[in-house]
Structure formats: structure tokens, C-alpha cells
C-alpha positions in Angstrom: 0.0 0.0 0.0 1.3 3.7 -0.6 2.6 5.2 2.6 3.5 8.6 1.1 3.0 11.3 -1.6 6.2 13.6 -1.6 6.1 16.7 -3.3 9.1 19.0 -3.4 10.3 22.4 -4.0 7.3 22.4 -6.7 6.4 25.6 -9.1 3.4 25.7 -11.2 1.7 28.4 -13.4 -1.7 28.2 -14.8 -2.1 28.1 -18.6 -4.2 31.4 -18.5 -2.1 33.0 -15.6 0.2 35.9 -15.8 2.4 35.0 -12.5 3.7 32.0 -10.8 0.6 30.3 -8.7 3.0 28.0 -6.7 6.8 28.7 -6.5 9.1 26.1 -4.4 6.1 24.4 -2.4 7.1 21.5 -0.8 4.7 19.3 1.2 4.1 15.3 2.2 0.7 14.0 2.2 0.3 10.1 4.1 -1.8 7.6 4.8 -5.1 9.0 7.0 -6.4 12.2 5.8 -5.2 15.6 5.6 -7.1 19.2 5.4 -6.2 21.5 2.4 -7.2 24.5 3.9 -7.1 27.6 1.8 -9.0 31.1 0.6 -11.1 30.2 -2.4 -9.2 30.5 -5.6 -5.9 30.5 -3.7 -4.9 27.1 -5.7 -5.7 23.9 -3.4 -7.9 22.1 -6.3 -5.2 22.6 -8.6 -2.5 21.3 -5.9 -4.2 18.2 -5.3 -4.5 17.6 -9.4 -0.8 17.8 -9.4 -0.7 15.5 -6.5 -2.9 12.8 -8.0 -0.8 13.3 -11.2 -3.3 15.4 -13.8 -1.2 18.3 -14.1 2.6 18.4 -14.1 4.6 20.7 -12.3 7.1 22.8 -14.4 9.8 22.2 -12.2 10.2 20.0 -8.9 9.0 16.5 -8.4 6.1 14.6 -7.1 6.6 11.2 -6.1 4.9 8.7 -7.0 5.4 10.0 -10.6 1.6 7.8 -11.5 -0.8 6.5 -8.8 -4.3 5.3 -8.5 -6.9 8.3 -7.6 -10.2 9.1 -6.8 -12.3 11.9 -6.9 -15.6 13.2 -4.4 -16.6 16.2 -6.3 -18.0 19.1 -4.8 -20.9 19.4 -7.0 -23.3 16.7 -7.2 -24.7 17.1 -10.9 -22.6 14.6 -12.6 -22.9 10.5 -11.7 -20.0 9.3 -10.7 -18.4 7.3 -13.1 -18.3 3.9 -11.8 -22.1 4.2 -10.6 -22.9 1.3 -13.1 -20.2 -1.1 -11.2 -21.8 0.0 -7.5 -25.3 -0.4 -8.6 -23.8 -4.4 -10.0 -21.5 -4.5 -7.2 -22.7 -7.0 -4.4 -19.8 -7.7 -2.5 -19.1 -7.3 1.0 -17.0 -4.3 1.0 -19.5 -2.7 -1.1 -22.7 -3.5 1.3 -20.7 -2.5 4.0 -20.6 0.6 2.2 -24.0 0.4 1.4 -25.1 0.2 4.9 -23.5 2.7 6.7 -24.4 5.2 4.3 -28.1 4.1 4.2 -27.5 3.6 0.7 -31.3 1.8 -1.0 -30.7 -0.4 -3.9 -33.1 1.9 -6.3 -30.7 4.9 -6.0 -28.0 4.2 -8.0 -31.0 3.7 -10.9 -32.7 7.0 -10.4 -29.8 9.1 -9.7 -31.9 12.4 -11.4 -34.7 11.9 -8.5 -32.4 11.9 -5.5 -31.9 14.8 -3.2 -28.7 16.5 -2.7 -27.9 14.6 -0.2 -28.9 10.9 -1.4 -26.5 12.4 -4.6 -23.6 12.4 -2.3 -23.8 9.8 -0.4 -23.5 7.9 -3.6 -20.7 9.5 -4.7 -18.9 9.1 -1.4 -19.8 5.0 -1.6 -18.5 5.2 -5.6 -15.2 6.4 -4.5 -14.8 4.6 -2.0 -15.6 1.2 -4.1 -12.6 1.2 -6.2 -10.2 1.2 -3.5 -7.8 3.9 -4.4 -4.1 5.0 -3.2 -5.5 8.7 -2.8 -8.7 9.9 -2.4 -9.1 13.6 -3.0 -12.8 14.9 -1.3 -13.7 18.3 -2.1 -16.1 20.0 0.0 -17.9 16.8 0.9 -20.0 18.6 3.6 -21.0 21.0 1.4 -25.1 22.0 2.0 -25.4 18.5 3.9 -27.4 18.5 7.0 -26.3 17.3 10.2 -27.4 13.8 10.0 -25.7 13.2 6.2 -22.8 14.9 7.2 -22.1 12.5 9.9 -22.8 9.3 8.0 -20.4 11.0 5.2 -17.5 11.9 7.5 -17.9 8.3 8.9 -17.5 6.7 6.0 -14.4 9.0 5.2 -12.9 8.2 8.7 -13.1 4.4 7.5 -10.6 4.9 4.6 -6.9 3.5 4.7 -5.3 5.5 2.0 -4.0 9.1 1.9 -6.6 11.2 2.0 -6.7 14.9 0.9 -10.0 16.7 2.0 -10.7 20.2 0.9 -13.0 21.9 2.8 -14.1 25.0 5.0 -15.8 22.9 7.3 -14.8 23.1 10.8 -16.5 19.7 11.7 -14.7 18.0 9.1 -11.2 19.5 10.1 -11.7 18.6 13.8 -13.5 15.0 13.0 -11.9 13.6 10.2 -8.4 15.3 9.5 -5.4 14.1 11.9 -3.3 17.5 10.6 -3.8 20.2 7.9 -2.1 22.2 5.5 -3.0 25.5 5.2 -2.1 27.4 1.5 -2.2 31.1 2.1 -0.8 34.8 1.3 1.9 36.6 2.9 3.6 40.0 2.2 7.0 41.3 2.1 8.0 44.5 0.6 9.0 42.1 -2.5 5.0 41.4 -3.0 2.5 38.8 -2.2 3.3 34.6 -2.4 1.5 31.6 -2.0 3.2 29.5 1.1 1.7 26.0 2.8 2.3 25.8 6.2 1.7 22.3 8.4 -0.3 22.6 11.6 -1.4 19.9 13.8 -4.4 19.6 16.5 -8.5 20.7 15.6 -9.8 24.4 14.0 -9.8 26.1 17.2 -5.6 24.9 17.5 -4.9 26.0 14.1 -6.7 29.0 14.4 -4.9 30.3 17.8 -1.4 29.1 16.2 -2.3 31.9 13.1 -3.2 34.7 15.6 -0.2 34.1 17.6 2.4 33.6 14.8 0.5 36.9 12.7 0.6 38.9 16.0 4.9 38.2 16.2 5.3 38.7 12.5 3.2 42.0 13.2 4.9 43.3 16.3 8.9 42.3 14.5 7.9 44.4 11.3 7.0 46.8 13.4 10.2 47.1 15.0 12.2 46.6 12.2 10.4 49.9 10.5 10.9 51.2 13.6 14.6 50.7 13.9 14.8 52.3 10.1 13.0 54.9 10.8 15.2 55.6 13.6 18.6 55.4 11.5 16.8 57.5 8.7 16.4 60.3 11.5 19.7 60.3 12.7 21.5 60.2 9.0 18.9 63.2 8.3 20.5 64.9 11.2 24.0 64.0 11.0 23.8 65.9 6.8 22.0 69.0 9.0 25.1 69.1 11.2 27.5 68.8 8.9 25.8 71.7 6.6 26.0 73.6 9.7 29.6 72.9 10.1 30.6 73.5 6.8 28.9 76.8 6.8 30.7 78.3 9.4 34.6 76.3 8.6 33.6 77.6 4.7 32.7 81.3 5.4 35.4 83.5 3.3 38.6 84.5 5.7 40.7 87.5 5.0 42.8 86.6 2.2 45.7 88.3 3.6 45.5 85.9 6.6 47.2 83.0 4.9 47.2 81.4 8.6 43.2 81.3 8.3 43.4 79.9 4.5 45.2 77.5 5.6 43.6 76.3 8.7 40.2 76.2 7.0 42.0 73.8 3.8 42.6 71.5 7.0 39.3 71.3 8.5 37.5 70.8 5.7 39.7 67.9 4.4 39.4 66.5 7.5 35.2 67.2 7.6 34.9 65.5 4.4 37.2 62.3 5.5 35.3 62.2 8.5 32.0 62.7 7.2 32.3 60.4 4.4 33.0 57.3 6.4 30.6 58.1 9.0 28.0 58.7 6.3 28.6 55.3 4.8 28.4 53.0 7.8 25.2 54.6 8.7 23.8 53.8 5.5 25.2 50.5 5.6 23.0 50.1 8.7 20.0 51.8 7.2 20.1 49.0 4.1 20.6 45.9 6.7 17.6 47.4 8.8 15.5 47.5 5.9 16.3 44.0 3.8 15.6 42.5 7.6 11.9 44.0 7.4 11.5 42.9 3.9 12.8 39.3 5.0 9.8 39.7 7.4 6.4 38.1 6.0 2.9 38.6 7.4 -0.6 38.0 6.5 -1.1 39.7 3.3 -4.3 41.2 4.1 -6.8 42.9 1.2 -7.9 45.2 4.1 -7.0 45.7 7.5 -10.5 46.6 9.3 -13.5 44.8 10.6 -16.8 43.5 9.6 -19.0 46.0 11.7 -22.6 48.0 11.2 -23.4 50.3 14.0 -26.9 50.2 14.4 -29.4 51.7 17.1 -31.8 48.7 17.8 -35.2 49.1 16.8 -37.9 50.5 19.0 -41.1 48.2 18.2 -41.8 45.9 20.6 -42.0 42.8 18.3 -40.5 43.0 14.6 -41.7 38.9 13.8 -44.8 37.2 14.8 -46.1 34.1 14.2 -49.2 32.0 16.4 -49.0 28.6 17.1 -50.2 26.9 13.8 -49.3 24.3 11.4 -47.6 25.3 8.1 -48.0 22.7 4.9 -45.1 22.3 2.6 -47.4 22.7 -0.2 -48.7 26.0 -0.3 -51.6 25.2 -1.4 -52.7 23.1 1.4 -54.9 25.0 4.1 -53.6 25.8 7.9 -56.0 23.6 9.3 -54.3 21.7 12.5 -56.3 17.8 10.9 -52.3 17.4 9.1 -51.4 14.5 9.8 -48.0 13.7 10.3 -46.4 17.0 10.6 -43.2 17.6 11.8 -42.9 19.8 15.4 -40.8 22.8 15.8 -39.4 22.5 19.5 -37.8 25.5 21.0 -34.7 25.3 23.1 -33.8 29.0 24.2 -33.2 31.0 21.2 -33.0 28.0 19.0 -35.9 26.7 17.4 -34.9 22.7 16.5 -37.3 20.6 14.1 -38.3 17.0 14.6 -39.0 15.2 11.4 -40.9 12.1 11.0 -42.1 10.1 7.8 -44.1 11.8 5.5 -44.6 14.7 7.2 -47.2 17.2 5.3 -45.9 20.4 7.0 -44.5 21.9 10.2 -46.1 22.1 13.7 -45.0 25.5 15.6 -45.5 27.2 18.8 -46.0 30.8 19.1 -42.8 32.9 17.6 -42.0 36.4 18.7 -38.8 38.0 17.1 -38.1 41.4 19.8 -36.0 44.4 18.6 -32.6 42.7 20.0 -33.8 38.9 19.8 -31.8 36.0 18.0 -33.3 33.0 16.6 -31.8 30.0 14.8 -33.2 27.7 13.2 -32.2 24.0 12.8 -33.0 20.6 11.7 -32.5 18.1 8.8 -33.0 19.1 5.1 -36.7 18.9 4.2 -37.8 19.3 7.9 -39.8 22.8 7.0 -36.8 25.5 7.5 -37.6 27.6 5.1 -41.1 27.2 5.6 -41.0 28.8 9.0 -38.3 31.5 7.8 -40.6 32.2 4.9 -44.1 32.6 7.3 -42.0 34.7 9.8 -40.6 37.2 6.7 -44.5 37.7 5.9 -44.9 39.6 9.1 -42.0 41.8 8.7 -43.1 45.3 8.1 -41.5 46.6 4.9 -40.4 49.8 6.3 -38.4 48.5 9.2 -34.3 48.4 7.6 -33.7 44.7 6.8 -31.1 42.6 4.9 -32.7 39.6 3.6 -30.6 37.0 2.6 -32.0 33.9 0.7 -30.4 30.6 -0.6 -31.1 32.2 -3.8 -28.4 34.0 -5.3 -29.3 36.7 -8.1 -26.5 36.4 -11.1 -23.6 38.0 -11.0 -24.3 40.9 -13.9 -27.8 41.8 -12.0 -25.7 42.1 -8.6 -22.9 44.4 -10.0 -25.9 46.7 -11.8 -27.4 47.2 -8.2 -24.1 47.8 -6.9 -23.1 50.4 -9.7 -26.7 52.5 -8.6 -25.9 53.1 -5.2 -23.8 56.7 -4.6 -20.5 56.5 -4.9 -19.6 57.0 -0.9 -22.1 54.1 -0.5 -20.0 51.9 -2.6 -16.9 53.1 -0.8 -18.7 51.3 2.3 -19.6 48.0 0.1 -16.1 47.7 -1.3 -14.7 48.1 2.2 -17.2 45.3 3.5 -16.8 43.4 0.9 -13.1 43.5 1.4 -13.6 42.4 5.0 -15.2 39.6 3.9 -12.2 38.7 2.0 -13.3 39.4 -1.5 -10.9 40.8 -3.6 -12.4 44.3 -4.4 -11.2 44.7 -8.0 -13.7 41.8 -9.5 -16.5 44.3 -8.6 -14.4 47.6 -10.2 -13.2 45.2 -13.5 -16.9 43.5 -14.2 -15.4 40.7 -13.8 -17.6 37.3 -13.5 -18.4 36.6 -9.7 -18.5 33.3 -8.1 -21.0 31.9 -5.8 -19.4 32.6 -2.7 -18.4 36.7 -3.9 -22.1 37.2 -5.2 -23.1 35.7 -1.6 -20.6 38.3 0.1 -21.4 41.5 -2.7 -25.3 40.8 -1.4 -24.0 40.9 2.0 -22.0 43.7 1.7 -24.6 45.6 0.1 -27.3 44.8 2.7 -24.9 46.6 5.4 -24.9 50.2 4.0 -28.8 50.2 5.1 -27.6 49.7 8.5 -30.5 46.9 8.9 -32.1 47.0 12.3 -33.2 43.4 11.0 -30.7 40.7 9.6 -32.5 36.9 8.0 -30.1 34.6 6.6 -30.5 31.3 4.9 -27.5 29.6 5.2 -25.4 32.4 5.0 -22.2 30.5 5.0 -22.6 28.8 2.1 -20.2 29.0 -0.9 -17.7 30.7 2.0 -14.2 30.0 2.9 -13.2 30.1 6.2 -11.8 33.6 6.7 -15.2 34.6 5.2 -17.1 32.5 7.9 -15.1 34.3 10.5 -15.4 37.7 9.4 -19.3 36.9 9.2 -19.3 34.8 12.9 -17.3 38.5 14.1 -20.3 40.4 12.8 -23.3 38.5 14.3 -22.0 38.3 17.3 -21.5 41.9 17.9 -24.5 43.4 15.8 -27.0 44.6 18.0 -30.3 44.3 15.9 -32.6 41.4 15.7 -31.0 38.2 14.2 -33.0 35.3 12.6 -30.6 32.6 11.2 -31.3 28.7 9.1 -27.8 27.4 9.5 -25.9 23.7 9.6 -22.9 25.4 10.5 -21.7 24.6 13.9 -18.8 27.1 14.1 -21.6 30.0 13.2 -23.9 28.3 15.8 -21.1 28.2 18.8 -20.2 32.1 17.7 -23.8 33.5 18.4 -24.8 31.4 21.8 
């Protein structure tokens, strides 16, 4: 069995890319799995295709040069391409498989009518089946509710390969991953560079090692500035000395006092001896004080400031309202309570968790009141009737009361940068700035260029901020999101002051706000 992938001093540039994407990376991946954490776009899909061999590196090596590899794909629209061999495949590996993934024996036959969840089950079980060296998952929690998501990461945790899982899910990391790499930007003075850096422990480990290592890098740059600053001062007044010097050794004696002339030829050859050496080994210094700051590297940051909307908290008594009923899934069902079975909405403090049972025709609530300063989350399985209780409660928000809104639904990228061009131009000074926060990279909304999922998710965001919303709704919020994302959103909620109603899986979000 393969122990090890070695990769070594490795540089790589993208067909369509003007710079270097990877330059003298170096990394080993073995057997259990591994966390490729990473902004989005910063390069960790394309890593793991050179590990696994489908792109070659233009200089260093990767060893094995060939191996066998697998795929879990993020998105779940294509069948995997062994599903024909699982859905033939009886043996007892493969019902193992089938079993502690709840796998049915229709579903690799109607693979268009399952659920987004069913979808990747199966393609966990598919990869799984043909037994590969290295199996590369890429967001495998992605949109997954509790329930799949621990059937999936079990099934992961059952592998004995080398296992590379990309993901932005804290669960995963501290679950499945025994240590994690972690691609990122740094800055010198030369510019910015992709490094990887190896960190052991869970999420919350990792993330204490980055504030501590970031805060020394901080506090030795600033020194190092500092100390040049310092030198700069004292070679600036050092020349204002000697100017002063010369002045008065250079002022015109009496020519007839050839005891004068000749003194002052003396003092100034000796000025400019002395000056010139002393001049030189200060800038000596100046030039070794500076290449140490530029040796120094530190977060590269696309803005420095915080996620933050300073609001004064509404002064209604109640901004949501809802009486005990029973909502239907289908909308054109009647409230009448005769629905039989319905799941029940059962609140624990300011979370509101749903019970599914089979069949269920809607959702059974009590009575919800959303208060000025109130938060509410909202949790349960997919299908339990989330949205159906977010969607009821936004029908009794008052139009005029400053909200942001924030749906599953994403509008396209060219509508979101058309509402984004109308608003004044000191309003999109806020939005960039937010936006930035979020890490987005501000110059895809100045260039036009085509947003992803996850910048349309923060643009919308960012935009719903400059209303300074006394009301914020979101539907998982953090999908689409990278970590540094999810943490610059977790920062926000937990300081913002208005009313908060949130659908979320995310148990990093959920630990933030209670």
C-alpha cells in the first residue's frame, strides 16, 4: 500500500495566468487524511491535481510520478463514473458501504430523483468502491445536513489511504483530519506569495497558532520599521550638522590671513574624511535594517478593518410574529391543524430545532416572537420545513423596518454588479470596504469581472450593510464561504446589536452567536 505522496520544492503556473501560482512548495501527504485549507481560488484544487498526477509541475518533483486516484466532487450534478459497477456490485465491502451510508438499492438507478444529499452519499460510496491510493474529497460537507454529514465523515474516517479533503468545514477538520495544511498569502515588501504551512491539532488549535504567529510577525515588522525609521532620522540629522559645520569652517577668511586659509583647507579635508565614512556605515545600517523587514512576511491582508454595522436597535416591541399553527409544505394546502404527520418545531432557548418524522405534510410550531434585539436560529434536517417557518416569519415583517434579507437564492452575478453600480458613490466606498472584510478581492467588482457563488453571496452581503439593517434573516449564510469569510461573518453577528433570525448547519456559526 502507498505510505506517502512527496512533493518537493514544486512551481506551477496556470495556462491562462500571468504569475507564478505556486513557487518552491514543498509538502508530504500520508496515509489518513489531511485538510487542504485555503481562501477560495488561492490554488488547493489545482495542488491536489498535481498530486494525483493530472497536471505536471514545471519544475520540482512529485513522487509517485503515477498513482491510483479518486475523486468526491464538490458538486453533485454529474454521476459518478463507476455508478454502473456499485449499482452491479454485491460484495461485502460494497454492502458495508451500502449500509453505513443508508444507501437503498433503487438509487444508484434513479440518480436524477435523488436529493442533494442521497447524490452524495453515492458518490462518497463510488469512491470509495474502487479502493484507491489517494482519495481527494472536495467539500464533501457541502449543504449536507447534520445527519448526512455524519454518515459521510464516517464513511471518510473508514478509509486506509492518503486522504486529501478540501473543505471550509470546521467539523470536518476537527472530525476527520489528523493534521492540515494551510495554503495562504503573505507580504514582504517584494510582494505577495502563495506559502503552505503544516499545523497539527482541531480548527480552534490552528486557528490560535495563526493569531499568535501573525501577531509576532506584526509586532517584528513593526520594530524593524521602527529601527529604520530611527537610523533615517539620525543620518537626516547628522547631513543638517555637517551643513551647519561647513557653513561656518567655509565662510570667506581674509585673504591676507594666509594662517586662516590654511587652517580652514585643514578642517574641511578632515570634515569630508570624516564625514564620508561616517555617512557610509550609517547607510550601511540603514540598508541591513530594511532588507531585515522585507525578510519579514505577514498575513497579506486585502484590508486591514472589521466586519462592523453600528446600528441603534429598533424601537417596536415585536419586529416577527407568528401563532402557534401548522404550516403545509405545499402552499396550497390549508392551515387547518387535521395534518397529519407533521413535523414539530421544539424550541430550546433562542434555538428553534425541528423534529422530522415520515411523510410529514408540514411543520407544527408554537408561538414565535422576534423582539428588537432577539436571535433566533433555526435547525433541523434538510426537508424538515426551514424555510417554511423562515418564509411565514418574513411575511410579518413590516416593509419599512431596515432589513437585509438574505435567501439561498443568489441573483447572477451581472444583476448584482448593476445594483451595486446604482448606489452613490460614498455608499460603494462602504460596500467595497465590507466586501473586502469579507475577503473578497475588491477589483472583480471595479473590472466587471464574472463573480463566483461565494463573492455574489458576500457582494449581497456587503450591500445589505450600508442600510444599516435593524433586522438581519439569513438562509445559510455561509454557504459558498471560505473560512476567513465564515469568520469575518461569525465576528459580525455576534456583535450586531439588531434582531438576528438565522437557518444554519454550521456549527462554528452556531457556537459564535450562543
Amino acid at each position: 500500500m502507498l505510505q506517502h505522496i512527496h512533493i518537493t520544492d514544486l512551481s506551477y503556473t496556470p495556462p491562462t495566468a500571468a504569475e507564478p501560482l505556486f513557487t518552491g512548495l514543498s509538502a508530504t501527504f500520508s496515509t489518513s487524511w489531511t485538510a487542504l485549507l485555503g481562501d477560495n481560488g488561492i490554488g488547493k484544487t489545482t495542488l491536489c491535481r498535481l498530486a494525483a498526477g493530472e497536471l505536471k509541475p514545471e519544475t520540482g518533483g512529485i513522487s509517485p510520478a503515477s498513482l491510483r486516484a479518486a475523486w468526491i466532487e464538490q458538486q453533485t450534478d454529474r454521476r459518478p463514473p463507476n455508478l454502473d459497477d456499485f449499482a452491479a456490485d454485491w460484495s461485502p465491502e460494497t454492502m458495508r458501504l451500502r449500509t453505513l451510508l443508508a444507501i437503498a438499492d433503487d438509487w444508484p438507478y434513479r440518480w436524477e430523483s435523488l436529493s442533494g444529499g442521497e447524490r452524495k452519499k453515492l458518490q462518497v460510496a463510488c469512491a470509495l468502491a474502487v479502493d484507491p491510493e489517494l482519495l481527494i474529497a472536495d467539500e464533501p460537507t457541502n449543504h449536507l445536513d447534520a445527519p448526512v454529514r455524519d454518515a459521510v465523515i464516517e464513511a471518510l474516517r473508514r478509509f486506509g489511504g492518503i486522504g486529501i479533503v478540501i473543505t471550509h468545514d470546521v467539523t470536518v477538520i476537527d472530525r476527520l483530519a489528523s493534521h492540515s495544511y494551510l495554503l495562504h498569502r503573505v507580504h514582504t515588501d517584494h510582494g505577495n506569495h502563495t506559502v503552505i504551512d503544516l499545523f497539527e491539532g482541531n480548527w480552534d488549535d490552528i486557528s490560535r497558532q495563526l493569531d499568535v504567529r501573525n501577531a509576532a510577525r506584526q509586532q517584528q515588522l513593526r520594530q524593524r520599521r521602527q529601527e529604520v525609521r530611527r537610523l533615517t532620522d539620525e543620518q537626516r540629522r547628522r547631513q543638517e550638522k555637517v551643513r551647519q559645520v561647513s557653513a561656518k569652517i567655509l565662510r570667506t577668511p581674509d585673504r591676507k590671513d594666509h594662517d586662516a586659509c590654511k587652517a580652514k583647507k585643514f578642517a574641511r579635508g578632515g570634515l569630508d574624511g570624516g564625514v564620508g565614512r561616517s555617512a557610509g556605515q550609517l547607510a550601511g545600517r540603514i540598508a541591513e535594517a530594511r532588507q531585515a523587514a522585507q525578510g519579514i512576511s505577514v498575513a497579506a491582508k486585502r484590508y486591514d478593518g472589521d466586519l462592523a454595522v453600528d446600528i441603534e436597535p429598533s424601537s417596536r416591541r415585536e419586529l416577527l410574529h407568528l401563532d402557534a399553527q401548522i404550516l403545509p409544505f405545499d402552499p396550497a394546502d390549508d392551515h387547518a391543524t387535521t395534518i397529519v404527520p407533521v413535523n414539530r418545531a421544539m424550541p430550546d432557548g433562542s434555538r428553534l430545532h425541528i423534529e422530522t418524522v415520515t411523510d410529514a405534510a408540514g411543520v407544527e410550531i408554537p408561538q414565535l416572537s422576534v423582539g428588537p434585539q432577539d436571535r433566533l436560529a433555526i435547525t433541523g434536517a434538510n426537508g424538515a420545513g426551514k424555510t417554511t417557518v423562515l418564509t411565514a416569519l418574513l411575511r410579518s415583517l413590516d416593509a419599512d423596518v431596515p432589513q437585509l434579507v438574505c435567501t439561498q437564492h443568489t441573483p447572477d452575478a451581472e444583476t448584482l454588479l448593476r445594483r451595486f453600480d446604482e448606489h452613490a458613490a460614498n455608499e460603494r466606498q462602504h460596500i467595497i470596504r465590507h466586501f473586502a472584510a469579507l475577503n473578497g478581492k475588491p477589483e472583480t467588482l471595479l473590472s466587471a469581472a464574472d463573480l463566483s457563488a461565494g463573492e455574489r453571496r458576500k457582494l449581497m452581503l456587503a450591500m445589505g450593510l450600508v442600510n444599516r439593517p435593524q433586522i438581519m434573516v439569513f438562509d445559510e449564510p455561509t454557504n459558498h464561504l471560505d473560512l476567513s469569510s465564515k469568520q469575518a461573518l461569525a465576528a459580525l453577528l455576534s456583535q450586531y446589536r439588531g434582531a438576528l433570525v438565522i437557518v444554519t448547519h454550521d456549527e462554528l456559526l452556531l457556537r459564535t452567536l450562543h
